[in-house]
C-alpha positions in Angstrom: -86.7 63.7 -108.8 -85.4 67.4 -107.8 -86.5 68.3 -111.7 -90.0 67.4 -110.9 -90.1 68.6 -107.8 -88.9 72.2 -109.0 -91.3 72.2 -111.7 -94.2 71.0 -109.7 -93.2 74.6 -107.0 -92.4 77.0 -109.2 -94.0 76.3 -112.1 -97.9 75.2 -112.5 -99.4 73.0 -115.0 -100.9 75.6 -117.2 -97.4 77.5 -117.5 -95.5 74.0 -118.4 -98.2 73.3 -120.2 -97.6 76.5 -122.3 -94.1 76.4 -122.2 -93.8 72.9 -123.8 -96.2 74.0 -126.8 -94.1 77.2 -127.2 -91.2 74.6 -127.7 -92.4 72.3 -129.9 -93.4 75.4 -132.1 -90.1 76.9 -131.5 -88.5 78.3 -135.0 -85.1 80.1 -134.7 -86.7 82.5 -137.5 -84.0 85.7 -137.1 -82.4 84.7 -133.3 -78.5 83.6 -133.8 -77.5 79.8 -133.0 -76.3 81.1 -129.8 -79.4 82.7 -129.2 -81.6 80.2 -130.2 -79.3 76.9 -128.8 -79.9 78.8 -125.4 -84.0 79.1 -125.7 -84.1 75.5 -126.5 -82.0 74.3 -123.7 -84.6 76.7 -121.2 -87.6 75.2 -122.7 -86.5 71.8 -123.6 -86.9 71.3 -119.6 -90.7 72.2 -120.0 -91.3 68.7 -122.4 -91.9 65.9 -120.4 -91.0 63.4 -123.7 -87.0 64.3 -123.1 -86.1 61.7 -120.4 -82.2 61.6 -119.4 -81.7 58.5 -121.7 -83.4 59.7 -125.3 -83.3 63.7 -124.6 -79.6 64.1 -126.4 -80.7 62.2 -129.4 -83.8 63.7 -129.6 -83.1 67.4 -128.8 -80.4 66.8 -131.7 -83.0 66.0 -134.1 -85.2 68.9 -133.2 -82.7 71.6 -132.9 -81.3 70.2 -136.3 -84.7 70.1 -138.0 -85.7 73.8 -136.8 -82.7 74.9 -138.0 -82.8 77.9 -141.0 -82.3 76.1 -144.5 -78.6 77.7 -145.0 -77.4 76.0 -141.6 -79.6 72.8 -141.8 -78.3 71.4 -145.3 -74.2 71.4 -144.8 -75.0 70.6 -140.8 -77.7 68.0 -141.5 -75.2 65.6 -143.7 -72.7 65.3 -140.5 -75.9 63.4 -138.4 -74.2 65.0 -135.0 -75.9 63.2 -132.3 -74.6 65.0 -128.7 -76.0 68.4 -128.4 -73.1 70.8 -127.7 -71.4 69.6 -130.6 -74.1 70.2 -132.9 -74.6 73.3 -131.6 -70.7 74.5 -131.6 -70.6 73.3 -135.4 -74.0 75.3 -136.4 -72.4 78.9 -134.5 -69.1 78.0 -136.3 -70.9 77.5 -139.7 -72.7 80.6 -139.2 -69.6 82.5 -137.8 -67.9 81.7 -140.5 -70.8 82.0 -143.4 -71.3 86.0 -142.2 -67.5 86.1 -142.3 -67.3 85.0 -145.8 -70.7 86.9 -146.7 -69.2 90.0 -145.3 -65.8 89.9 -147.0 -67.4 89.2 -150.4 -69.5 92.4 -149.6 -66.6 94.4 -149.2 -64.8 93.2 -152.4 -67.3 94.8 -154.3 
């Protein structure tokens, strides 16, 4: 109730309106997971289709889906349905891919 509320002060229609299509056409294209993890949480709230009981399940699948190709294929075959942990284990991929990326660049 508060949630609506807030949104219905602060925020008009026409900005939640905007801000929901600017998540469902979210891409992470160059932003970190960090980065990105954190503008989906801030504009998840805009889309009214996340209710308390379905939004884990279904903010997994679109965060996972969004997700470049070289974090979405290893991270995909895990099916990690509660959000933080899907999001810890993409930044720790990542981490650890530029790690490896940048150690192999230095053996050369």
């Amino acid at each position: 109730m508060f949630k609506s509320e807030f949104l219905d002060r602060y925020f008009p229609e026409d900005v939640r309106g905007k801000k929901e299509i600017e998540f469902l056409e979210m891409k992470p294209g160059t932003m970190s997971v960090t980065e990105y993890a954190a503008k989906f949480v801030e504009l998840a709230k805009f889309n009214p289709h996340y209710t308390h009981e379905t939004a884990e399940f279904s903010k997994c699948i679109k965060f996972e889906n969004s997700l470049r190709a070289d974090i979405k294929r290893p991270i995909g075959y895990q099916k990690i349905r509660i959000f933080s942990e899907l999001v810890s284990s993409c930044r720790i991929y990542e981490e650890d891919s530029e790690a490896e990326f940048l150690s192999t660049k230095q053996l050369k």
